[in-house]
C-alpha positions as CSV (number, residue, x, y, z in Angstrom):
1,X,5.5,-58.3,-4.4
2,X,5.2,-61.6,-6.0
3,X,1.9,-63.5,-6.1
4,X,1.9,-67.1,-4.7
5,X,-1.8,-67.5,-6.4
6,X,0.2,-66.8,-9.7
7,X,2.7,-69.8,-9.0
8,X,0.9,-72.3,-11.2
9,X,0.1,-70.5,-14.2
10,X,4.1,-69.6,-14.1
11,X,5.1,-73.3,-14.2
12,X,2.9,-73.7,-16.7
13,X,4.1,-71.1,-18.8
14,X,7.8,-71.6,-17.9
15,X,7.3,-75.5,-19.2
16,X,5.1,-74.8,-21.7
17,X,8.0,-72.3,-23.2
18,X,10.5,-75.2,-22.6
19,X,8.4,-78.0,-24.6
20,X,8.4,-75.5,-27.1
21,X,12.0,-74.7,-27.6
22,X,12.4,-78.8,-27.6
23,X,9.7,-79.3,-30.1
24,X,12.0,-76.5,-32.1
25,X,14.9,-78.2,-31.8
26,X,14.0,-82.1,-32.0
27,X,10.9,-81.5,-35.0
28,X,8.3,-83.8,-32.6
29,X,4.8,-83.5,-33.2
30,X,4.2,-84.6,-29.6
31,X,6.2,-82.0,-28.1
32,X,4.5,-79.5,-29.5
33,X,0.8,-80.7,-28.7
34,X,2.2,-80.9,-24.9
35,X,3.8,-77.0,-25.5
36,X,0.6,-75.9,-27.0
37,X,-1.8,-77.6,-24.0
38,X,0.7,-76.0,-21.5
39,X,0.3,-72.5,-23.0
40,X,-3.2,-73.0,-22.6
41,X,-3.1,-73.9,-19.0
42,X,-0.7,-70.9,-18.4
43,X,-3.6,-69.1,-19.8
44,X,-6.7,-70.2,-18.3
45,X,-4.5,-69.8,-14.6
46,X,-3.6,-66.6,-15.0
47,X,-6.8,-65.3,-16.3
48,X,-8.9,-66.9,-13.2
49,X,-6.0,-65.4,-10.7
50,X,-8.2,-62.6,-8.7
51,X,-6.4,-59.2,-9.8
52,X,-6.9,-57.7,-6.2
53,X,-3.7,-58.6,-4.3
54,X,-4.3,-59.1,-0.6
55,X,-2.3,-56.8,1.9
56,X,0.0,-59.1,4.3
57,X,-0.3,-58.2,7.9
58,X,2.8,-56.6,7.8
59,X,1.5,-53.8,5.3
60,X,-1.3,-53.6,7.0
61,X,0.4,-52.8,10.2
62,X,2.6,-50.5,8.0
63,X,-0.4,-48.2,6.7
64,X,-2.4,-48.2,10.4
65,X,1.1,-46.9,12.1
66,X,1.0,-44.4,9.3
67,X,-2.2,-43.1,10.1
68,X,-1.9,-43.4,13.5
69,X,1.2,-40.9,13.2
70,X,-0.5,-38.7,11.5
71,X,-3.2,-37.9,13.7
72,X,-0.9,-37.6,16.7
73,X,0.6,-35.0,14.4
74,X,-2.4,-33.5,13.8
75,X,-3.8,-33.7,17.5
76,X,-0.1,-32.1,18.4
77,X,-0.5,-29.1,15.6
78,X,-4.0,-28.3,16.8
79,X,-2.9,-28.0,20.3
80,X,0.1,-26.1,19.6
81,X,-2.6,-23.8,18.1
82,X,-4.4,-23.5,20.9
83,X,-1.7,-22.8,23.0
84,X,-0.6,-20.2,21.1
85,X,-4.2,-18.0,20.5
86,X,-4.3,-19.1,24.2
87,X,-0.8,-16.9,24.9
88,X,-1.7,-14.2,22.3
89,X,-5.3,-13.5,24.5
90,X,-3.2,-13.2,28.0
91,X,-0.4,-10.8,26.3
92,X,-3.2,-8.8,24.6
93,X,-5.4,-8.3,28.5
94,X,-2.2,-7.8,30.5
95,X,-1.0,-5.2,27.9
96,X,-4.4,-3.8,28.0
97,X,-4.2,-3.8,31.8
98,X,-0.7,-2.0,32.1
99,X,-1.9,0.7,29.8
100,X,-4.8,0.8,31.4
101,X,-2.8,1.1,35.2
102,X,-0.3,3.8,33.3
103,X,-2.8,5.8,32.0
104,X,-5.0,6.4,34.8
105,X,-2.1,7.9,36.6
106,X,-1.8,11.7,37.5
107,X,-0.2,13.3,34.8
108,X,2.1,15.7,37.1
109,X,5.4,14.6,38.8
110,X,4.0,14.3,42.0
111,X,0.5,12.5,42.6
112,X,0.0,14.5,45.8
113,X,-0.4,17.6,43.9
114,X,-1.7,16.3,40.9
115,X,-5.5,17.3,40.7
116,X,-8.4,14.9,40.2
117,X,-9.3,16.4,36.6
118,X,-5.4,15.9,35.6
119,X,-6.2,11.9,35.3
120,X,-6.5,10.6,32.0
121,X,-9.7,8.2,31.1
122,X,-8.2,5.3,30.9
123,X,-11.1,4.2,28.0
124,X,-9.7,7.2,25.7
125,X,-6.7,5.7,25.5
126,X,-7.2,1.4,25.1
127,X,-10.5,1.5,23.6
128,X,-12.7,3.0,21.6
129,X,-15.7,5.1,23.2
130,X,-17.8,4.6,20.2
131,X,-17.3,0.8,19.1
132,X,-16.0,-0.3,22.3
133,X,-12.7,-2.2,19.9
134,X,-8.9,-1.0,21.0
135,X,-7.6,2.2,20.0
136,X,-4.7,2.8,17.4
137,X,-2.8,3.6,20.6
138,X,-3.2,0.0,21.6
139,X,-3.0,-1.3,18.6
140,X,0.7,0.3,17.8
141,X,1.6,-0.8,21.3
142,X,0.3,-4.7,20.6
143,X,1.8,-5.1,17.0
144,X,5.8,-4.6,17.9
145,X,4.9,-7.7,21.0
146,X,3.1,-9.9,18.8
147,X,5.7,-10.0,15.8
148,X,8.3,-10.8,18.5
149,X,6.2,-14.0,19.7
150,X,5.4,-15.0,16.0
151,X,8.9,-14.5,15.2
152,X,9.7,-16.4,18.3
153,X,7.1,-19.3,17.7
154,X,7.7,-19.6,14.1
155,X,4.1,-18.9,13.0
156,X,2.7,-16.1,10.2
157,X,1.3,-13.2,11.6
158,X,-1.1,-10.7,9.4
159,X,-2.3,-7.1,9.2
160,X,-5.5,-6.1,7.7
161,X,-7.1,-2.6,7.4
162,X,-10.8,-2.5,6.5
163,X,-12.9,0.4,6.1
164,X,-16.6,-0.1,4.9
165,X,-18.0,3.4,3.0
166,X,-20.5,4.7,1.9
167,X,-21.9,6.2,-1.9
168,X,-18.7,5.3,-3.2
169,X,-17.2,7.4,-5.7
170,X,-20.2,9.8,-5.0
171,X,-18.9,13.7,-3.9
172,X,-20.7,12.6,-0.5
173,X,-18.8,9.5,0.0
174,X,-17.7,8.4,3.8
175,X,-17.4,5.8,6.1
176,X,-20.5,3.9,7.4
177,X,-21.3,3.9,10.9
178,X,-18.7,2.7,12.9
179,X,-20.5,0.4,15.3
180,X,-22.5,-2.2,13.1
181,X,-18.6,-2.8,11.4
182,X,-17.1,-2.9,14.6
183,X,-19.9,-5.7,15.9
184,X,-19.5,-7.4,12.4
185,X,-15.5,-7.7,12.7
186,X,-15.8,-9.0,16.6
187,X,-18.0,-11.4,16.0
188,X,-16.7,-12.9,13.0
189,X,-13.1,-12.9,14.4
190,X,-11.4,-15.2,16.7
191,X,-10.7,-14.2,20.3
192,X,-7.2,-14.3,19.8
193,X,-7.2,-11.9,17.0
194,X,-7.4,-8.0,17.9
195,X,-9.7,-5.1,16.3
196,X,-8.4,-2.1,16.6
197,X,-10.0,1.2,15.2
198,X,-7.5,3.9,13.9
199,X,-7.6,7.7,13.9
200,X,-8.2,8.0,10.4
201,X,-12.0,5.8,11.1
202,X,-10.0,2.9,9.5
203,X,-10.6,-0.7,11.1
204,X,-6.8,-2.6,11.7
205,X,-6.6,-6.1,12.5
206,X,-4.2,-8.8,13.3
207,X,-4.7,-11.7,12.9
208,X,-3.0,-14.2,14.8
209,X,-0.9,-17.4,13.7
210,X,-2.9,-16.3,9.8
211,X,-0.7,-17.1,6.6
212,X,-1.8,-15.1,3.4
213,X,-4.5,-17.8,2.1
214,X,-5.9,-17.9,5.7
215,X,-5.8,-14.0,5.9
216,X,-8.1,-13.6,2.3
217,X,-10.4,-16.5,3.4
218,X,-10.9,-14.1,6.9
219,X,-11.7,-10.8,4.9
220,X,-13.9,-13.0,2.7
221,X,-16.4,-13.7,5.1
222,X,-16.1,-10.1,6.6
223,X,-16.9,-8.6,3.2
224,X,-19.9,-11.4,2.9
225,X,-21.3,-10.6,6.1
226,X,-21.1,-7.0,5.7
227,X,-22.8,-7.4,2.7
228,X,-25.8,-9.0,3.7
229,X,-26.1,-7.0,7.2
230,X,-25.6,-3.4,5.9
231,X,-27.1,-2.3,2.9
232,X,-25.6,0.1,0.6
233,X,-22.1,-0.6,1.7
234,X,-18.6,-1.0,0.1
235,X,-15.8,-2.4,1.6
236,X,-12.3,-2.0,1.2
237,X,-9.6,-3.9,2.6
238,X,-5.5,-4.2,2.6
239,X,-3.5,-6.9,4.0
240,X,0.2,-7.6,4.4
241,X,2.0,-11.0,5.9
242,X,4.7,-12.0,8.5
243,X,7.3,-12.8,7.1
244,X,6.0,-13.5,3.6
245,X,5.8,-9.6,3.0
246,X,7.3,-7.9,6.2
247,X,9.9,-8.2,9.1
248,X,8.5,-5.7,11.6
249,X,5.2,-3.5,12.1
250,X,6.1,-0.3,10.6
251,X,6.1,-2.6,7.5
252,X,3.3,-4.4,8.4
253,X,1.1,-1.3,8.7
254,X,2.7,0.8,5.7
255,X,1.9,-2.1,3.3
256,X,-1.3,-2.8,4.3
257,X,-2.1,0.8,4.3
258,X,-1.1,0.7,0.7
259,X,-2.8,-1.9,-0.5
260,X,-5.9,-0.5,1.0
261,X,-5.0,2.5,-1.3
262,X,-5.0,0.1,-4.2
263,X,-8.4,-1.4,-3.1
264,X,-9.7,2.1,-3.5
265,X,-9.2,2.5,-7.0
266,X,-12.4,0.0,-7.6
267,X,-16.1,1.1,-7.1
268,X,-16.6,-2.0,-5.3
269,X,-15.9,-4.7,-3.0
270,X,-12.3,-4.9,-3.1
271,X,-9.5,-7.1,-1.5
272,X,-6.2,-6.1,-2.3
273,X,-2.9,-7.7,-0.9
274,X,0.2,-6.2,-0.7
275,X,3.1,-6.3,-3.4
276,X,6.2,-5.1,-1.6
277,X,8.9,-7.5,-0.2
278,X,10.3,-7.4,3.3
279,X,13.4,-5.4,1.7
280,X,11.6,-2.7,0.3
């Protein structure tokens, strides 16, 4: 963009050049005097033009549209967002409350014959007596629904499993109490995501619309605040991504199952991500 503060120092140049080139060409003393003041002008203008170029209105208008589109796009992202965690916590309760419904009924054929001790408690089944997190039974039951809604939103998805042990690497090595971990991983979690406790002691979690950087940034500030709540403890964790790492939760759950077998190789706080491929 041209300059118009610049106009007279280009004149001046421009006829400075041409007395010159006539001075050259004719051999007059006075043409050259009048060249060499000119070059000087062109000089002393160009040096006292401000080197900060004002923006016209129209580039102004330009760069605020600009902005202005890209907080819509923001504002539209973030609410997408919450949508999203928004649908993942009504699937996850009216899941809960189906298995819930289907396992509190009588386990014979016929409810009228069906005794009252034949009913299964529907608490053994969804959650957890002991940490009061879903079961693995849940958790299985969860995973298959949510990769379809990922897959059907176009957002990442990840599985974690965590355990948090004890005397590591000692002959009486096991896991920590269940509940402190359990407390830890609710409250540092967002609503949307889902704790799950396996049958092995294991903790599993998904983590909703979480890509890979997200997912290690999460098991970060688990490990942290495990750290500095429960003393003497070493934690352990495997993660795998959809669809970065995995098209479907038997994947899902067999990777990030072995790359918490990877994390236990260390003596210490270890986050391990998974190295297979989706075609594995």
């Amino acid at each position: 963009m041209f300059d118009r503060r610049a106009l007279p120092g280009t004149l001046a140049g421009a006829l400075g050049l041409g007395f010159a080139l006539a001075a050259i060409i004719t051999q007059q003393v006075v043409l050259v005097v009048i060249a060499a003041a000119l070059t000087a002008a062109c000089v002393i203008l160009v040096l006292t033009v401000p080197s900060g170029l004002p923006l016209r209105y129209k580039d102004r208008r330009d760069m605020q549209e600009e902005a202005d589109k890209l907080a819509r796009e923001n504002d539209l992202m973030a609410a997408r967002a919450a949508k999203f965690e928004a649908e993942a916590i009504a699937a996850r309760d009216k899941l809960a409350t189906a298995m819930l419904a289907e396992r509190s009924q009588p386990v014979s054929a016929d409810p009228a014959i069906a005794p009252a001790s034949a009913k299964i408690r529907p608490s053994d089944e969804v959650t957890d007596a002991e940490t009061g997190v879903f079961t693995q039974v849940f958790f299985d039951a969860s995973l298959g629904k949510r990769i379809s809604a990922a897959r059907r939103g176009l957002r990442p998805l990840t599985v974690a499993m965590i355990e948090v042990v004890e005397n590591v690497g000692l002959p009486n090595m096991a896991h920590s109490a269940p509940k402190p971990v359990a407390d830890i991983l609710v409250e540092t979690l967002r609503e949307a995501d889902t704790v799950a406790r396996m049958d092995t002691g294991v903790f599993a979690m998904l983590l909703e619309d979480t890509p890979e950087n997200g997912a290690i940034w999460t098991l970060e500030r688990i490990r942290r605040r495990i750290s500095d709540d429960l003393d003497g403890c070493t934690v352990r964790a495997g993660m795998s991504c959809y669809p970065a790492y995995a098209f479907d939760s038997q994947q899902l759950v067999e990777q990030s199952l072995g790359a918490l077998d990877a994390a236990r190789e260390w003596r210490q706080d270890r986050i391990e991500v998974t190295t297979a491929s989706p075609e594995d």
